[in-house]
N, C-alpha and C positions, 0 to 999 in steps of 0.2 A: 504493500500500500504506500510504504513512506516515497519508496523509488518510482509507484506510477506518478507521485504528487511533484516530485523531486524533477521527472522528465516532464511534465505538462507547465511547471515553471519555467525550466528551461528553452522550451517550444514556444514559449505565450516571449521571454525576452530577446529570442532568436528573430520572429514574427515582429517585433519594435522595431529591431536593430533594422532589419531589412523595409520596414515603412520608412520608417527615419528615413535611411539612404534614398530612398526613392522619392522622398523626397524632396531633400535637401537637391539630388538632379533634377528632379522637375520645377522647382524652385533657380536653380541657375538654370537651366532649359529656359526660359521663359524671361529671364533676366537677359539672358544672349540675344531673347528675339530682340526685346526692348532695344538694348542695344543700336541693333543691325537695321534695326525699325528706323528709330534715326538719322541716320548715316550720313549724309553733308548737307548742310545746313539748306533749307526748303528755298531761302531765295537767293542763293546760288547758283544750283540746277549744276549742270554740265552744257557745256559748248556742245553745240548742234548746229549745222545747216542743213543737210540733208539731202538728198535726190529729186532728178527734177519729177514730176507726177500729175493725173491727170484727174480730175472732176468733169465727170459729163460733158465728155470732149473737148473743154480748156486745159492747156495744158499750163504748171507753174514750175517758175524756175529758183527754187532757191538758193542766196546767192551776199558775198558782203557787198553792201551799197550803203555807203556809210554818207550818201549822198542823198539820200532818199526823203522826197517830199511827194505827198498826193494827196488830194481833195478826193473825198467819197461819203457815202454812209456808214454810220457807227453802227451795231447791235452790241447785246450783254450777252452775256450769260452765266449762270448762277445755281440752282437747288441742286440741278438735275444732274452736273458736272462736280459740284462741290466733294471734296476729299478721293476723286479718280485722278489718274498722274497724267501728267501733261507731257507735250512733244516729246521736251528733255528733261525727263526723270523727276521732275517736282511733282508735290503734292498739290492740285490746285484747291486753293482757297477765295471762293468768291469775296471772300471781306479783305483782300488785300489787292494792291494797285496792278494788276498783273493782264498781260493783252493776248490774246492769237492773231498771229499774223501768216499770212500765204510763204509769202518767201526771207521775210529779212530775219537776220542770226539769234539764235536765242543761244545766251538769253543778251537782249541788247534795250538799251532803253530810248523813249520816243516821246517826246509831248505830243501830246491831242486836245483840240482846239478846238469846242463846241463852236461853231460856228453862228448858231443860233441865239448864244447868251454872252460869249465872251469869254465862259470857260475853260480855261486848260490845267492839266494838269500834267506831270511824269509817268509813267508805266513803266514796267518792265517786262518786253516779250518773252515770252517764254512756252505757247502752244504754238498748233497749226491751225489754221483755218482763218476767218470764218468759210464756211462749206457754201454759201451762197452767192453766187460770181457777184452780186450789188449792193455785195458790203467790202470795206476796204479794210475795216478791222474790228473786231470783239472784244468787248473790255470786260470784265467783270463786273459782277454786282456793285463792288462798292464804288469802281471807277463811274462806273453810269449814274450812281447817287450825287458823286461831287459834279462830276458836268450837268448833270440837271434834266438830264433824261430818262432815269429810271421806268417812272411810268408810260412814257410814250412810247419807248421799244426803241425808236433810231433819232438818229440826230445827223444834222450834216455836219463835217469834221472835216477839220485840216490835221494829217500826222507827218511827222517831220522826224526824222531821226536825230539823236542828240549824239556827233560823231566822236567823239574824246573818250563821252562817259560810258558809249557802248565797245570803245575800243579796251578799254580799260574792264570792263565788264568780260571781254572777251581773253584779254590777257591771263586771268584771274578765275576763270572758269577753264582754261585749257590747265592752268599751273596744280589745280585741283580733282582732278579726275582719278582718285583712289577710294576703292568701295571699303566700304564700312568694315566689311570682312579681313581687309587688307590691313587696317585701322586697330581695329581686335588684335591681330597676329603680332603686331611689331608692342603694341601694349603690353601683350601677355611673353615676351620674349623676355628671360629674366635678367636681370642687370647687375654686374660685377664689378668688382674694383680690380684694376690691374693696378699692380707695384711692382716698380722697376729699379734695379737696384745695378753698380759696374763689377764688373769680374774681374778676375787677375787674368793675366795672358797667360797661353798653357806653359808649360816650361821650354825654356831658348827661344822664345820669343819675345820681342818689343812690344810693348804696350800700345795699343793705335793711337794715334791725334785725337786731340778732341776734335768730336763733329762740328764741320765749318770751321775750322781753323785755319785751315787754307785757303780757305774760300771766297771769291775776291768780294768783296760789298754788295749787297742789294740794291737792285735800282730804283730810283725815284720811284716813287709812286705814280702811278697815274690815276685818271678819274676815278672814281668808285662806280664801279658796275650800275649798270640799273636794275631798278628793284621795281617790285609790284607796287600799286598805292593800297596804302599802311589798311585804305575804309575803302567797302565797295562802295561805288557807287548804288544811290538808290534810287526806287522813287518815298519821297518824302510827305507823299500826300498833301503838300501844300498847292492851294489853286489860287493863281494867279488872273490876271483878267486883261481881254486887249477888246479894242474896241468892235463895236458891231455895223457891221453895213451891209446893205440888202443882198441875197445872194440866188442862184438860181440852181435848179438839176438840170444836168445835161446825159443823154446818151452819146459817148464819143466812139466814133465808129472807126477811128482809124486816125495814124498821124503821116505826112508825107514830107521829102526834102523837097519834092515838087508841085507847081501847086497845077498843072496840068492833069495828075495824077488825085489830086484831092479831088478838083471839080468833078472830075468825072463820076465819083464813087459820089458823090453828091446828089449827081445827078441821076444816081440809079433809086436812090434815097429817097428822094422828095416826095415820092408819092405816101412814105411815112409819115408826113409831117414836115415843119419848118425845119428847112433843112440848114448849115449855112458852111463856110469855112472862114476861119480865124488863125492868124497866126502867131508863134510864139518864139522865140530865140532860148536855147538852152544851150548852157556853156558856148557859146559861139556860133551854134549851126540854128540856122532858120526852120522851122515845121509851123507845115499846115493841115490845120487839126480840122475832122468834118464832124459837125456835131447837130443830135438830134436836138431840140428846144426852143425856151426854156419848156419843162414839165412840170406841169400843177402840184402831183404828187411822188412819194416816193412807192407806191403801190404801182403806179402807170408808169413810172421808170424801171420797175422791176419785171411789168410784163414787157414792154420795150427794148427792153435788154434779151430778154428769152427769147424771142422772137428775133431781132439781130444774131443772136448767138446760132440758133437753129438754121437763120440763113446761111449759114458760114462766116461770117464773122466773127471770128472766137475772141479777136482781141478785142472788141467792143468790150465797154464799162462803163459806169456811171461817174460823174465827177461834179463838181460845186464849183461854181466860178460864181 
C-alpha cells in the first residue's frame, strides 16, 4: 500500500514537472511570435518598386520619379483594409497618414493638395493602387479626414512628390531590410569577453616590433563618410493651406510633341463632347495635350474615361486644371 501511494506521488510530480515544461515552451512559443510579430518598425516598411502590370488593359509602370506632379481625383480607404499589409510589408493603419499609389516608390512621401478647400497635407506611400484608372491616389481614413473629404468619397487633388525627403526615405528603407528572424538570431548569439595578453618568443628567437612601429604615419583624414539622417523622414500630420481658385475635370486623351498629330485625335473626338487642345512646356519640350471638357461631375468623368479606355485609349485619364 505504502509503495502504491509512494508511486502515484511520484506520477502526480512527474505529470507537474512535465506541465510546467510545456509550459514554460508555450509561454516562450508565443513570446517568439510576439517578437517576430513586430519586426521593423510599421512606418518604415521596406523599399519596393516593383514590376511593371496590368489592370483591365492599362498597363503601369512603376518607377523613381522623384519629379512627379499630377492633378487627379482622390478616394480613401479604411474599415475594410485596416490591419491587412500593404505593397511593402507594413501593416496598414487607416488612422495614420499613409497613401496607395500606381507607380511611385514606397515607401516615398508626397503632399496632397485638396484642391477644393486648400488643404494639404504629407503622406507616406507605401500601397499599390488605387485599382480605379480615375483616381490618381488613395489616402486613408484619417488622410481624407484632415483634407476634408471624408464624407464625400473624392476630392480633386494636386500630388507632388517631396524629392529629398523621399530620397532619404528611400536610403533608409534599403539600409534596413533585415527580418525580424535575423534580428532574434544575432540577439540571442551569446557574448564574451576576449582578453589579450603578449607572449614571450619561443626560444632563439627575437621578440617582434611593436605593431606599427615601422609604420610610416597615417594620412590626413578626409571627409567623414556619409551617413543616413539621424530621423526618418515623416508625414507629421500637420495641414497647411494655399489658396483656392476655380478648377475644372478634364478627360485627357493623349499628349503630343506635334500639334498636327493632336488635332487630329481631336478631331476623331469631338463627337464626345467639347473637345479642345492646349498646350504645355515640360522641362523644355512643348506638348499638346487633347482634352475632353470641362465635366460637370466626377461620376460623368468616370464613365468618360471607361469609354475612352475601351476605345483604345489606354493612356486616357482624368486630370484638374
Amino acid at each position: 500500500m505504502l509503495r502504491s501511494r509512494l508511486a502515484l506521488w511520484l506520477n502526480l510530480i512527474a505529470a507537474g514537472l512535465v506541465l510546467g515544461a510545456c509550459a514554460e515552451i508555450e509561454l516562450a512559443f508565443y513570446g517568439a511570435k510576439g517578437i517576430v510579430r513586430e519586426g521593423p518598425a510599421p512606418a518604415k516598411g521596406i523599399y519596393k518598386i516593383g514590376n511593371p502590370y496590368q489592370i483591365d488593359g492599362v498597363w503601369y509602370y512603376p518607377g523613381e520619379d522623384y519629379g512627379y506632379a499630377e492633378t487627379g481625383i482622390a478616394s480613401w480607404y479604411g474599415v475594410e483594409f485596416h490591419g491587412k499589409t500593404t505593397a511593402n510589408g507594413e501593416i496598414f493603419n487607416m488612422n495614420a497618414l499613409t497613401a496607395a499609389h500606381r507607380t511611385l516608390p514606397m515607401p516615398s512621401l508626397v503632399r496632397v493638395t485638396n484642391l477644393e478647400n486648400g488643404r494639404a497635407v504629407v503622406v507616406r506611400v507605401n500601397d499599390r493602387g488605387p485599382f480605379n484608372h480615375g483616381r490618381v491616389i488613395d489616402v486613408s481614413r484619417r488622410t481624407a479626414q484632415l483634407l476634408g473629404f471624408e464624407r464625400k468619397g473624392t476630392a480633386k487633388v494636386r500630388v507632388k512628390i517631396l524629392p529629398e525627403e523621399s530620397r532619404s526615405l528611400a536610403l533608409m528603407a534599403k539600409g534596413s531590410m533585415v527580418t525580424a528572424q535575423e534580428r532574434m538570431a544575432v540577439a540571442a548569439a551569446p557574448l564574451t569577453t576576449v582578453i589579450s595578453e603578449p607572449l614571450p618568443p619561443p626560444p632563439g628567437l627575437e621578440a617582434a616590433p611593436a605593431l606599427g612601429a615601422d609604420l610610416p604615419p597615417p594620412a590626413p583624414a578626409g571627409p567623414p563618410p556619409a551617413t543616413e539622417p539621424a530621423v526618418w523622414p515623416s508625414a507629421t500630420g500637420e495641414v497647411t493651406f494655399e489658396p483656392v481658385r476655380p478648377t475644372n475635370i478634364f478627360v485627357q486623351a493623349g499628349a503630343f510633341t506635334q500639334y498636327d498629330n493632336a488635332n487630329r485625335l481631336r478631331a476623331r473626338l469631338s463627337g464626345l463632347g467639347p473637345t479642345r487642345v492646349t498646350q504645355v512646356e515640360i522641362t523644355g519640350q512643348l506638348f499638346f495635350r487633347v482634352r475632353l471638357g470641362p465635366i460637370a461631375s466626377v461620376g460623368e468623368a468616370d464613365r468618360l474615361l471607361a469609354h475612352m479606355i475601351d476605345a483604345g485609349y489606354p493612356e486616357a485619364r482624368i486630370v484638374v486644371d
